[in-house]
C-alpha positions in Angstrom: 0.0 0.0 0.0 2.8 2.6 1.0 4.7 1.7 -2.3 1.4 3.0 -4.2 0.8 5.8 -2.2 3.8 7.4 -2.8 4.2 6.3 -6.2 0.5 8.5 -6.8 2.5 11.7 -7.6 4.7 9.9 -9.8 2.0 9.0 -11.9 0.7 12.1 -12.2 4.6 13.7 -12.9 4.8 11.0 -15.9 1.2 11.3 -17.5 0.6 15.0 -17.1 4.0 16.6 -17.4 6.4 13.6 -19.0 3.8 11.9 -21.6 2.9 15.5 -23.7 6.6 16.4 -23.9 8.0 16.3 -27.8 10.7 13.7 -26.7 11.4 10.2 -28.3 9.4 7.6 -27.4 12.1 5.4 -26.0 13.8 8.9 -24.3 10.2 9.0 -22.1 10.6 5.5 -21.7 14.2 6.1 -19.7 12.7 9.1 -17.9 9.6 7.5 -16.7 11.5 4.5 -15.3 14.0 6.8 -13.6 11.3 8.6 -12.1 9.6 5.3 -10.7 12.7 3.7 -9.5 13.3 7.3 -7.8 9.7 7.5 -6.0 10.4 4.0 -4.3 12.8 5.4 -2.4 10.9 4.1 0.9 11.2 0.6 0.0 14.4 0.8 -1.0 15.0 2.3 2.2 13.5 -1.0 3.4 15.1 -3.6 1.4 18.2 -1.9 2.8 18.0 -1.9 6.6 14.6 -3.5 7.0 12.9 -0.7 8.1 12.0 2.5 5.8 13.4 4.9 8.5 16.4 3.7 7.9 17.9 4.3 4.4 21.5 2.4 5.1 23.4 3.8 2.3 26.1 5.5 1.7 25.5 9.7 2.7 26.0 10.8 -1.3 22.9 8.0 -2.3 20.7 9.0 0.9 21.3 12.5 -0.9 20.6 12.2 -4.0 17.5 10.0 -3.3 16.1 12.8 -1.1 16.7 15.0 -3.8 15.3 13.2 -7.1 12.1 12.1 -4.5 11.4 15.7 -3.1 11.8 16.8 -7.1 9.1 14.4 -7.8 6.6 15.9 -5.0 7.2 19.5 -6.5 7.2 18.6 -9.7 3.8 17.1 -9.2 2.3 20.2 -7.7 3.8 22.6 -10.2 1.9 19.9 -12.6 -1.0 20.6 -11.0 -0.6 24.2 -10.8 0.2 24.6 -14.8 -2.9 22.7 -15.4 -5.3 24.7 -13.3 -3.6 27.3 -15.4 -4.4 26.1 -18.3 -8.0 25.5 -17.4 -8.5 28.5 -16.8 -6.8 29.8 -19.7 -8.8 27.6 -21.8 -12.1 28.8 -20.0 -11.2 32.4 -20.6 -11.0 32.1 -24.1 -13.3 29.3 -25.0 -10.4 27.3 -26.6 -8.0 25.0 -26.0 -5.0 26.0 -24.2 -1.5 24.2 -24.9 1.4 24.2 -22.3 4.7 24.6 -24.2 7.7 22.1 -23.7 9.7 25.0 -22.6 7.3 25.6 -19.6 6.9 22.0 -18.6 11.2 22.0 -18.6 11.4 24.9 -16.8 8.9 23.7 -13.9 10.9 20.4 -13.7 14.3 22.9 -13.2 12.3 24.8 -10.8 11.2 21.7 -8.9 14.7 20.5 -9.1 16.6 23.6 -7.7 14.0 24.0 -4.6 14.6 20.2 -4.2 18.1 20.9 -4.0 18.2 23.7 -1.7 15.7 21.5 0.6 18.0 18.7 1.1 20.9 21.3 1.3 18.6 23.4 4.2 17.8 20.1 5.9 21.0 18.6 6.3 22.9 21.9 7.7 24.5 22.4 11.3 21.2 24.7 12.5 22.2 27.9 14.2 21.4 28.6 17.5 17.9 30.0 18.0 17.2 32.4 21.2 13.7 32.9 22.8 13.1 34.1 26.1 10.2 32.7 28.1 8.4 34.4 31.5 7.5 32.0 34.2 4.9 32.2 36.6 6.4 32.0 40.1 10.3 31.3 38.7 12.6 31.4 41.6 14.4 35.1 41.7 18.0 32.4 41.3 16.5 31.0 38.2 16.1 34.4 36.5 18.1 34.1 33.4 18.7 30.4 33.3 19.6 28.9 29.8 17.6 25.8 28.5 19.5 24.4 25.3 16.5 22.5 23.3 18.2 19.7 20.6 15.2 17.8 19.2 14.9 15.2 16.2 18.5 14.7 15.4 17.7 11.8 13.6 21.1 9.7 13.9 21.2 7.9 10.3 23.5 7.6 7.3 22.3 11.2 6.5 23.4 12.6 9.8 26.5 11.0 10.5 29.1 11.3 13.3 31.1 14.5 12.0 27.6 16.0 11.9 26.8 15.0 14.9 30.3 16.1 16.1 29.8 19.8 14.4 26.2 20.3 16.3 27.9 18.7 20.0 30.6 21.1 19.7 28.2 24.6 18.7 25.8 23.0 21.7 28.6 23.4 24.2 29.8 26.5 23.1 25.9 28.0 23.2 26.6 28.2 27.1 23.5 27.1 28.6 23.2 25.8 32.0 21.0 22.8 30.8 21.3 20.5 27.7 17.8 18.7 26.9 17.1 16.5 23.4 13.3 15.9 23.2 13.5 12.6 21.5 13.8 11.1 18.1 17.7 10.9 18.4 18.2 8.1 16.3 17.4 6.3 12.7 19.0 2.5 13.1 19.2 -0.1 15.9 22.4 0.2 18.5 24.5 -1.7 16.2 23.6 0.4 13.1 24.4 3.8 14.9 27.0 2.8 17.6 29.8 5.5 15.9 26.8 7.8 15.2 25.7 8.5 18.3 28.7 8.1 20.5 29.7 12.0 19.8 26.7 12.8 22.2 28.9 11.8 25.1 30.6 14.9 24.7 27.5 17.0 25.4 28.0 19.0 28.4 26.1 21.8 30.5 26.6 22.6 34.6 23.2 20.7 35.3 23.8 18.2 32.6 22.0 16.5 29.7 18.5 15.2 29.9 16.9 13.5 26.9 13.3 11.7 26.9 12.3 9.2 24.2 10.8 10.1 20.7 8.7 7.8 18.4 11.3 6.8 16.1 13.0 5.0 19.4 10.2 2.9 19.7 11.2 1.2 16.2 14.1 0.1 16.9 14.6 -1.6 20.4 13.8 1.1 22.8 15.2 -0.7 26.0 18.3 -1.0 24.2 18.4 2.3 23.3 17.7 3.6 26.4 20.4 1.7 28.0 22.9 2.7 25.0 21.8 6.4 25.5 22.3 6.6 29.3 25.5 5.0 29.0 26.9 8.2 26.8 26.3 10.2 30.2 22.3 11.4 28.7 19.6 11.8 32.3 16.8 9.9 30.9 13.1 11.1 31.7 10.8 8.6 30.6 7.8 9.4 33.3 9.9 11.0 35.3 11.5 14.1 37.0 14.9 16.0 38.2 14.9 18.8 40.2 17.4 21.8 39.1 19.0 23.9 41.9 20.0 27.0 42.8 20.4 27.0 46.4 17.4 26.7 48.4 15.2 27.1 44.9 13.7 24.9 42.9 13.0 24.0 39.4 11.2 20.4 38.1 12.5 19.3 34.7 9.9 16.1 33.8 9.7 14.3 31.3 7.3 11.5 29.4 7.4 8.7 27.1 6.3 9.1 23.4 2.6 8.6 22.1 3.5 5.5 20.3 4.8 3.5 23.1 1.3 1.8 24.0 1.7 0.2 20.4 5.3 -1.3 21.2 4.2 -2.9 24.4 5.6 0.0 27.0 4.4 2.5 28.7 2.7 5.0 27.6 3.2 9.2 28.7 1.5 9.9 32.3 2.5 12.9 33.0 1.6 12.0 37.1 4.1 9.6 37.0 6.7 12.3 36.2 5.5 14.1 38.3 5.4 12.0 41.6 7.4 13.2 44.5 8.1 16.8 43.0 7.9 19.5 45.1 5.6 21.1 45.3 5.0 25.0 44.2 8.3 24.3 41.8 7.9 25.9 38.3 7.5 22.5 36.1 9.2 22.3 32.9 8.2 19.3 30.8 9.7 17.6 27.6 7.4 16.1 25.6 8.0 14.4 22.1 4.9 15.2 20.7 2.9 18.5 20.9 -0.8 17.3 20.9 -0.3 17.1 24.3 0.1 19.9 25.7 -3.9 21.1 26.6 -3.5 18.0 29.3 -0.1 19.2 30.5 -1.5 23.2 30.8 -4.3 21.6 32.7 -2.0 20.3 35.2 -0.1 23.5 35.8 3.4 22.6 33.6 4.8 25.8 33.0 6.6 25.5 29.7 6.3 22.3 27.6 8.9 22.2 25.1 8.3 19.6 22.0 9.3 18.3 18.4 7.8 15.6 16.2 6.7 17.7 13.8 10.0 19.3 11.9 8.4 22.4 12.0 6.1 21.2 9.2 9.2 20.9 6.7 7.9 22.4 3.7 5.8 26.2 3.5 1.8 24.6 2.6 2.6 21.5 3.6 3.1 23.0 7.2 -0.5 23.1 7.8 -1.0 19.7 6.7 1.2 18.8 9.8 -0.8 20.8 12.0 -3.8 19.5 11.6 -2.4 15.9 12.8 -1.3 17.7 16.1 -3.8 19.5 17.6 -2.6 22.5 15.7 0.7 22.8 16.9 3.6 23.0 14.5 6.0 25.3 14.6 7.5 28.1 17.2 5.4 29.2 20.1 1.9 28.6 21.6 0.1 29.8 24.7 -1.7 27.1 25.7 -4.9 28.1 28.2 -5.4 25.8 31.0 -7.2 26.0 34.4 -8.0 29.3 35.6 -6.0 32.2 34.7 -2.6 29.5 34.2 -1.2 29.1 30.5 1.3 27.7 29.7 4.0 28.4 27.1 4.3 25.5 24.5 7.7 25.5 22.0 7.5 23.0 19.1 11.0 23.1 18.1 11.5 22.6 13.7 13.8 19.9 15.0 18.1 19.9 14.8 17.8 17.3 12.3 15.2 15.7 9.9 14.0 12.1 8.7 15.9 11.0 6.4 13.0 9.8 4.6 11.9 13.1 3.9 15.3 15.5 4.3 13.6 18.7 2.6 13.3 22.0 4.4 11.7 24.5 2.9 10.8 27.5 5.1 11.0 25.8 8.4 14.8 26.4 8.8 16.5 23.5 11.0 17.5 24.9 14.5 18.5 24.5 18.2 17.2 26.7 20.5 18.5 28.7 23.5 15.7 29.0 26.0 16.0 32.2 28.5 13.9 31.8 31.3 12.4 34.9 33.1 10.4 35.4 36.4 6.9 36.7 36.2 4.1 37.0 38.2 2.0 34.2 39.2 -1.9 34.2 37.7 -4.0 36.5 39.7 -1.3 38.6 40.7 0.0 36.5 43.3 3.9 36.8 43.6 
């Protein structure tokens, strides 16, 4: 079934855009092969490692297949747009309206270039991205402390270990006082992404490293991974909680499991769980893989919720697509209402890497993201 589904804009590519071209018969027979090898990139993907997260091929092939499949999906909705144009053309004029080869070539180089500069946006070192955040009843010490959010680095063939090197060392150097990833670290069983990973033991911040679990874990032997990922020095938060000091003050960094993990036989997010023991009155931050979320984490008085999953949406357009399958929330910052006068800030980070299914980034730039935290006054007024 997945084969066909994404073989659908294909289709369309070689019947509306490749079949009225002036070419050779045999030439259209080349290109329309090429373009159907190139749209089962997934099942290659498959055949490869077993799984269709996990392309296991060399870095300039993961590339190139991101490339000629992304080309395909704009190519197939400039297709689309060129025909509505010439509907309406034809419409206008009560005649039959032509599209030149020169047009139909030029749309392909379009869809080829912003293909292109996807793969090359995706598969950057992000820059650091700053945001400040108030927080209800934050500790006077904590004014000014420095979250460091890396989320959906995506470990894999694409994202290597000297990529994953080059985003440890500009993670340290961003100076924050705490490092968290909020899950999807990894593409690949242990074995797969031993070298890969093993950078990550060089993370370092004063009140260390804390990472949670995204979906992608789940696929490939989550209690080994969890093991593999607290061995490289990485506080792991699945259902639970550390508390951050400064002095006497207090500060409650939870953390849940992923959505999915009902499906692989473990246990679910319950955000209680985390939460057992805290103390009480502490400013909760929570990391949470998945946004959809965060009404039930508002409604239990989390101040900040900071998330992933959703790469920001990926491409311009396509963006709200991804909304719509979480509650809305895609990209940047949210204020989430919950009981009473409380809301809380959500921030769905565009992720520090991508799927390497899907490695195209157009308008939802690739980042990590310094998180200032301010005091404010608690709802109601209360200090």
């Amino acid at each position: 079934m997945v084969p066909l589904i994404v073989a659908t804009p294909c289709l369309l590519v070689i019947v509306r855009w490749l079949v009225p071209l002036g070419l050779p018969l045999p030439a259209k027979g080349v290109l329309a092969l090429l373009l159907l090898l190139a749209s089962q990139f997934h099942l290659w993907s498959r055949l490869s490692s077993g799984s269709v997260f996990a392309p296991e091929f060399p870095r300039p092939v993961v590339l190139l297949l991101n490339g000629a499949f992304g080309a395909i999906l704009l190519l197939a909705v400039l297709q689309i747009a060129l025909d509505l144009g010439a509907l309406a053309a034809a419409l206008l004029h009560r005649s039959l309206v032509t599209i030149p080869d020169w047009v139909r070539f030029g749309a392909a180089g379009l869809a080829g270039l912003l293909a292109a500069l996807g793969v090359a946006n995706a598969v950057r070192v992000p820059p650091v991205r700053d945001l400040e955040v108030a927080i209800p009843g934050l500790p006077p010490a904590f004014d000014g402390y420095r979250l460091l959010q890396l989320t959906d680095l995506h470990l894999s063939r694409l994202f290597p270990a000297p990529w994953a090197r080059a985003v440890v060392a500009r993670a340290t150097m961003a100076g924050a006082d705490v490092i968290v990833i909020t899950g999807d670290v990894i593409d690949g069983s242990v074995a797969m992404r031993r070298d890969d990973v093993a950078p990550l033991a060089d993370l370092r911040a004063p009140d260390g490293v804390w990472a949670i679990p995204g979906n992608h874990e789940y696929f490939f032997d989550y209690p080994a991974w969890m093991r593999h990922l607290a061995g490289l020095g990485l506080g792991m938060l699945p259902n639970a909680h550390t508390v951050l000091t400064r002095g006497d003050a207090r500060l409650v960094l939870a953390g849940v499991t992923d959505a999915s993990a009902p499906a692989s036989g473990e246990a679910g997010p319950d955000l209680a769980a985390a939460l057992d023991g805290a103390p009480p009155g502490a400013p909760v931050l929570l990391l949470d893989h998945q946004p959809r979320g965060a009404a039930r984490a508002a409604a239990r008085g989390v101040a900040l919720q900071l998330s992933g999953h959703t790469h920001g949406g990926m491409i311009l357009g396509l963006d709200r697509l991804v909304a719509r399958g979480n509650d809305g929330f895609v990209s940047g910052r949210y204020e989430v209402p919950g009981m009473d006068l409380h809301r809380m800030t959500l921030y769905v980070g565009n992720g520090t890497g991508i799927w390497p299914g899907f490695a195209l980034r157009l308008g939802r730039p690739s980042e990590m993201t310094r998180v200032t935290l301010r005091a404010a006054p608690r709802p109601g007024g209360r200090g």
